[in-house]
Backbone as JSON, one array per atom type, in Angstrom:
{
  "sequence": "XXXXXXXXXXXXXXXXXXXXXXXXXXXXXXXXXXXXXXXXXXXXXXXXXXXXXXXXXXXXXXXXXXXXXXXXXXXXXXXXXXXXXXXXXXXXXXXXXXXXXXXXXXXXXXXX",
  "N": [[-9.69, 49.83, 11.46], [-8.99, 47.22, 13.4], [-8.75, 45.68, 16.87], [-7.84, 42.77, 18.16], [-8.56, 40.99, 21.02], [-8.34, 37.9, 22.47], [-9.13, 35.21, 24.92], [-8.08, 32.19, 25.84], [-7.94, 28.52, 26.01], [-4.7, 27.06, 27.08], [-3.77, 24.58, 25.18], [-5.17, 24.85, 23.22], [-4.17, 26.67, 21.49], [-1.99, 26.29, 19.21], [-3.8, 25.33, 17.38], [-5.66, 27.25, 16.65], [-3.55, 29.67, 15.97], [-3.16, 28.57, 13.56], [-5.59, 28.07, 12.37], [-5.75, 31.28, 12.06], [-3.54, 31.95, 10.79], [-4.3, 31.07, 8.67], [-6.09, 32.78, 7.4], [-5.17, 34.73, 6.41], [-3.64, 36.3, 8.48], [-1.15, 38.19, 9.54], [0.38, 38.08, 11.93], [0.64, 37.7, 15.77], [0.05, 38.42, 18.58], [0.97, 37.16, 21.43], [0.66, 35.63, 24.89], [1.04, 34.21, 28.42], [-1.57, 33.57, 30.82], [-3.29, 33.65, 34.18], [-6.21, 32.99, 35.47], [-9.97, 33.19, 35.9], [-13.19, 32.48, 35.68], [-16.56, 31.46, 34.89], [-15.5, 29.05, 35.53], [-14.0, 29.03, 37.96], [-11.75, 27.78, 39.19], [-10.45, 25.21, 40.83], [-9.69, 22.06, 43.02], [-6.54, 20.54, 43.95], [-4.54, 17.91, 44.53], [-1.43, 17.28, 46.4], [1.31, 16.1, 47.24], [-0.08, 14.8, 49.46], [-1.87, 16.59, 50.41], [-4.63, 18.47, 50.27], [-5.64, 21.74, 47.91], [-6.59, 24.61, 46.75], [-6.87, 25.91, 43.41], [-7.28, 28.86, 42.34], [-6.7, 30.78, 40.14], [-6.37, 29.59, 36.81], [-4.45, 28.4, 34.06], [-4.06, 30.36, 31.5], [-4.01, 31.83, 28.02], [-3.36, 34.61, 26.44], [-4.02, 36.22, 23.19], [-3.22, 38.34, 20.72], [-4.52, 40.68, 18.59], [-3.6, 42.78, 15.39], [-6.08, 43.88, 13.24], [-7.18, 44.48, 9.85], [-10.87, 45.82, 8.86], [-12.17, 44.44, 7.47], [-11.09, 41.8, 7.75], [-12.52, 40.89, 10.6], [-14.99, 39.64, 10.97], [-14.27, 37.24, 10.03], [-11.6, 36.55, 11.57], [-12.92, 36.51, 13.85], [-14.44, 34.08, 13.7], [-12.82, 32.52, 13.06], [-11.54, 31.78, 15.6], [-13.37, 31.21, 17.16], [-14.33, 28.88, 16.22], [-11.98, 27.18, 16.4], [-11.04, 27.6, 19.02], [-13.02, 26.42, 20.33], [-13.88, 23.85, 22.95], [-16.29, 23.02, 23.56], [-17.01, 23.18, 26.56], [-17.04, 24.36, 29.93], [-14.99, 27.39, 30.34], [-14.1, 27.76, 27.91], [-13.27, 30.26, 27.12], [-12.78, 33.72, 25.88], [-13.79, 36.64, 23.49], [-13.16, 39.37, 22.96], [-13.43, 42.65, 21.26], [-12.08, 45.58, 20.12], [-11.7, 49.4, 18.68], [-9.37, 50.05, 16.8], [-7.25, 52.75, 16.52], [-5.09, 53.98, 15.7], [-1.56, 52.91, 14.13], [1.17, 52.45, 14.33], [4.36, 51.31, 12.29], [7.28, 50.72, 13.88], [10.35, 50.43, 12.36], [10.12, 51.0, 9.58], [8.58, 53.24, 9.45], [5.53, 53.67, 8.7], [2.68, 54.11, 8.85], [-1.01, 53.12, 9.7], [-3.07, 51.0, 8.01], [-0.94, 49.97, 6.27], [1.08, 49.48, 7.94], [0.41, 47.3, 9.09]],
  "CA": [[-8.85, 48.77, 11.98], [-9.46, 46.26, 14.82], [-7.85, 45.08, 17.84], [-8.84, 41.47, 18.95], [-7.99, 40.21, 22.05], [-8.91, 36.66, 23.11], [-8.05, 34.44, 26.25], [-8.36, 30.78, 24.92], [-7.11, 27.24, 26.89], [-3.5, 26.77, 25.98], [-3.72, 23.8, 24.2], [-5.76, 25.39, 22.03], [-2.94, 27.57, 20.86], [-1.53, 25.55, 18.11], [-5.12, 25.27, 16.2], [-6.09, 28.81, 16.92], [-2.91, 30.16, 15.32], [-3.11, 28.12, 12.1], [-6.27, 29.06, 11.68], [-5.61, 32.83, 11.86], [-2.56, 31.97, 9.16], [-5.31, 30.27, 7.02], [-7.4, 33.74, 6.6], [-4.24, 35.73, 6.05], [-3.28, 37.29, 9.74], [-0.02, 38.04, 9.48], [1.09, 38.1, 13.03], [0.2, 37.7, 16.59], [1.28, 38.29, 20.16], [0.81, 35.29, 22.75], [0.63, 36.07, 26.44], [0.9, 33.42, 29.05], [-1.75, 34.89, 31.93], [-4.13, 33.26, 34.88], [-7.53, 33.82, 35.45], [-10.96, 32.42, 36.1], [-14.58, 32.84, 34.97], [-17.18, 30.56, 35.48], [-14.88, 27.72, 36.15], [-14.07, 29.22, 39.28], [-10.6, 27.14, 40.01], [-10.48, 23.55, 40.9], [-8.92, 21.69, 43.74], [-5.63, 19.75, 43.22], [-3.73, 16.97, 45.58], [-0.34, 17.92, 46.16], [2.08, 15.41, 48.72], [-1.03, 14.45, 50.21], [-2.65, 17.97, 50.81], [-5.47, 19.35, 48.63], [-5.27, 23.04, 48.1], [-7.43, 25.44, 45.53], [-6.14, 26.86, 42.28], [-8.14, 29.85, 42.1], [-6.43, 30.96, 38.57], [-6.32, 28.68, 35.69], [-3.45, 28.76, 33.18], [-4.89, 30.35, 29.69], [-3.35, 32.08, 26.82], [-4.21, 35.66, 25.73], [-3.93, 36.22, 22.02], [-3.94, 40.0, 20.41], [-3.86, 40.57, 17.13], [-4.32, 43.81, 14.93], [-6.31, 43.43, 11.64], [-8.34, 45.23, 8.93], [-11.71, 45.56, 9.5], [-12.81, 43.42, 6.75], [-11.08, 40.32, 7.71], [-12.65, 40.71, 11.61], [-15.36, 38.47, 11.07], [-13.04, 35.97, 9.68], [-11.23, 36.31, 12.26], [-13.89, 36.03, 14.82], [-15.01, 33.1, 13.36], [-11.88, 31.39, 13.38], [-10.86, 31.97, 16.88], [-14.68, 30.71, 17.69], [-14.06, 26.78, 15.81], [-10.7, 26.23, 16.97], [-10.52, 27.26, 20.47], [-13.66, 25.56, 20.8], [-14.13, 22.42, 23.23], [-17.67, 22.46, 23.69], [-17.0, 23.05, 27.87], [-17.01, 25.95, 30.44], [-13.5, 27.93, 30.29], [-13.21, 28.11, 26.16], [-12.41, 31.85, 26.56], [-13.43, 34.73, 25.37], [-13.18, 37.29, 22.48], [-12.78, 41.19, 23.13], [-12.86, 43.66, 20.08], [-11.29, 46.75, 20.37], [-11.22, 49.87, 17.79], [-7.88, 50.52, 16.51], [-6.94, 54.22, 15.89], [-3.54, 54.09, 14.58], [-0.92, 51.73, 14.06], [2.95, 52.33, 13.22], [5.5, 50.33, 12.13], [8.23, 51.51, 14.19], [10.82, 50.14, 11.35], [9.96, 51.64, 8.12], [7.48, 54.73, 9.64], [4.56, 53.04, 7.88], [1.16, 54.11, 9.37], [-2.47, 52.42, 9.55], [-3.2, 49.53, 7.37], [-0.08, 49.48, 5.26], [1.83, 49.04, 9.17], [-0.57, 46.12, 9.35]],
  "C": [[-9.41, 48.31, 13.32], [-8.44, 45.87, 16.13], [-8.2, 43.94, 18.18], [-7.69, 40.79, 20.03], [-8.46, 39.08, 22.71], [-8.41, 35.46, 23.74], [-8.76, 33.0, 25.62], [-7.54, 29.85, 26.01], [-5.59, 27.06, 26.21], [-3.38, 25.29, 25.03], [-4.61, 23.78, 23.18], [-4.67, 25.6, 20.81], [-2.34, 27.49, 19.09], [-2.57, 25.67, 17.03], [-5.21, 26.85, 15.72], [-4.65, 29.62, 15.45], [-3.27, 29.28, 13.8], [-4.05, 28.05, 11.59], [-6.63, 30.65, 11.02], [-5.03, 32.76, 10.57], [-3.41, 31.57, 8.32], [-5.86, 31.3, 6.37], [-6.34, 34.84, 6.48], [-3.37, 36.65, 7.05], [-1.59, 36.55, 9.72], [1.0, 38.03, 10.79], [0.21, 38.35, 14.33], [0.87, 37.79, 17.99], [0.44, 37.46, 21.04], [1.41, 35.6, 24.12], [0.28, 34.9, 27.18], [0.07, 34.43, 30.39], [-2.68, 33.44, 32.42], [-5.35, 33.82, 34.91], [-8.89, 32.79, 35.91], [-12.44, 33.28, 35.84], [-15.51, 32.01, 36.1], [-16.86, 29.53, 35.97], [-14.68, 27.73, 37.45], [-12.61, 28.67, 40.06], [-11.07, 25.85, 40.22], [-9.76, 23.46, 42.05], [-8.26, 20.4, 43.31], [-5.02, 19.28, 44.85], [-2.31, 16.78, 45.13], [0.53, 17.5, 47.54], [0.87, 15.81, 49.95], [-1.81, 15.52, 51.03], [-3.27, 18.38, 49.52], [-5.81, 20.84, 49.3], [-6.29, 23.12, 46.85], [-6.64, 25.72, 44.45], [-7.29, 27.53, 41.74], [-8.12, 29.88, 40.31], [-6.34, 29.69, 38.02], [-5.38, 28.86, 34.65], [-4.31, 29.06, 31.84], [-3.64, 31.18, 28.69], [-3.96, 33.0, 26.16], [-3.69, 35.71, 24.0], [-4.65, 37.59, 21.66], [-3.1, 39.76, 19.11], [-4.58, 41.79, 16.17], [-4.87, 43.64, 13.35], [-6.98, 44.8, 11.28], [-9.51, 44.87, 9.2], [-12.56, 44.79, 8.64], [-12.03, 42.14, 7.06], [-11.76, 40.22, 9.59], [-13.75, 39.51, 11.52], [-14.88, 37.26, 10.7], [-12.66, 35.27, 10.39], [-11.79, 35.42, 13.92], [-14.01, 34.73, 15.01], [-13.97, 32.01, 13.43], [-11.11, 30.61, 14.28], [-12.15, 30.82, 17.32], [-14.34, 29.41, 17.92], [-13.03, 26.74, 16.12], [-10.47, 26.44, 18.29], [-11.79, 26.93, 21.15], [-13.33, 23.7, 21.39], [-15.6, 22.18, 23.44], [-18.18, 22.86, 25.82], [-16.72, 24.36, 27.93], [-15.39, 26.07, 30.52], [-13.23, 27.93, 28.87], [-12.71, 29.43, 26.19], [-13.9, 32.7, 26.28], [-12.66, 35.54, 23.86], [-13.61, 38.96, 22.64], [-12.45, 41.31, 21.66], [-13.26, 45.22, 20.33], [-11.1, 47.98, 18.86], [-9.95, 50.86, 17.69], [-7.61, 51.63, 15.72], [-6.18, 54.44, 15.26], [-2.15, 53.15, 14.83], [0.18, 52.21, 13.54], [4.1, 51.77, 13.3], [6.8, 51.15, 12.5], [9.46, 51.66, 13.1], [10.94, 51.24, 9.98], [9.02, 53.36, 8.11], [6.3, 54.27, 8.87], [3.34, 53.3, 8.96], [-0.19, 53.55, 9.08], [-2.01, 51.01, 8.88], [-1.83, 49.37, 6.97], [1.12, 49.56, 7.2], [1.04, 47.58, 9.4], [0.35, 44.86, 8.92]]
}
């Protein structure tokens, strides 16, 4: 099993997820977080004072799969929270030891 964690632009969001649902991922958690890379922040004019914004608003996205749909997954995260520009994100993968469905007691895949 996998873990994938990947910070994406929020108006991505919308694509991103309905591609995941396209290759079968049955669920995801969505994190509002700041941050910066190569973008570095920007400066913004604000009642006639310009100031920095270090962080950047993005949108983490974790999601636990099987390890046969990860390239799938990969791949799907890639084309939709693509713009072609610096700040698309990233993609972290993580191996997932054990998994249980607090609910039913259901361990590994079949908690999936």
């Amino acid at each position: 099993m996998k873990f994938v964690s990947a910070i994406i632009k929020p108006f991505k969001l919308d694509e991103v997820r309905e591609a995941l649902s396209n290759i079968g991922v049955q669920g995801i958690t969505v994190t509002e977080v700041k941050g910066f890379g190569r973008q570095k922040g920007h400066t913004e004019l604000y009642r006639g004072a310009e100031y920095v914004v270090d962080f950047l608003p993005k949108v983490k996205l974790e999601v636990a799969i099987k390890d046969e749909l990860l390239d799938q997954v990969v791949d799907a995260i890639e084309k939709s929270a693509a713009t072609g520009k610096i700040g698309d994100g990233k993609i972290f993968i993580f191996n997932l030891e054990q998994v249980y469905r607090i609910r039913t007691g259901e361990t590994g895949e079949e908690a999936l």
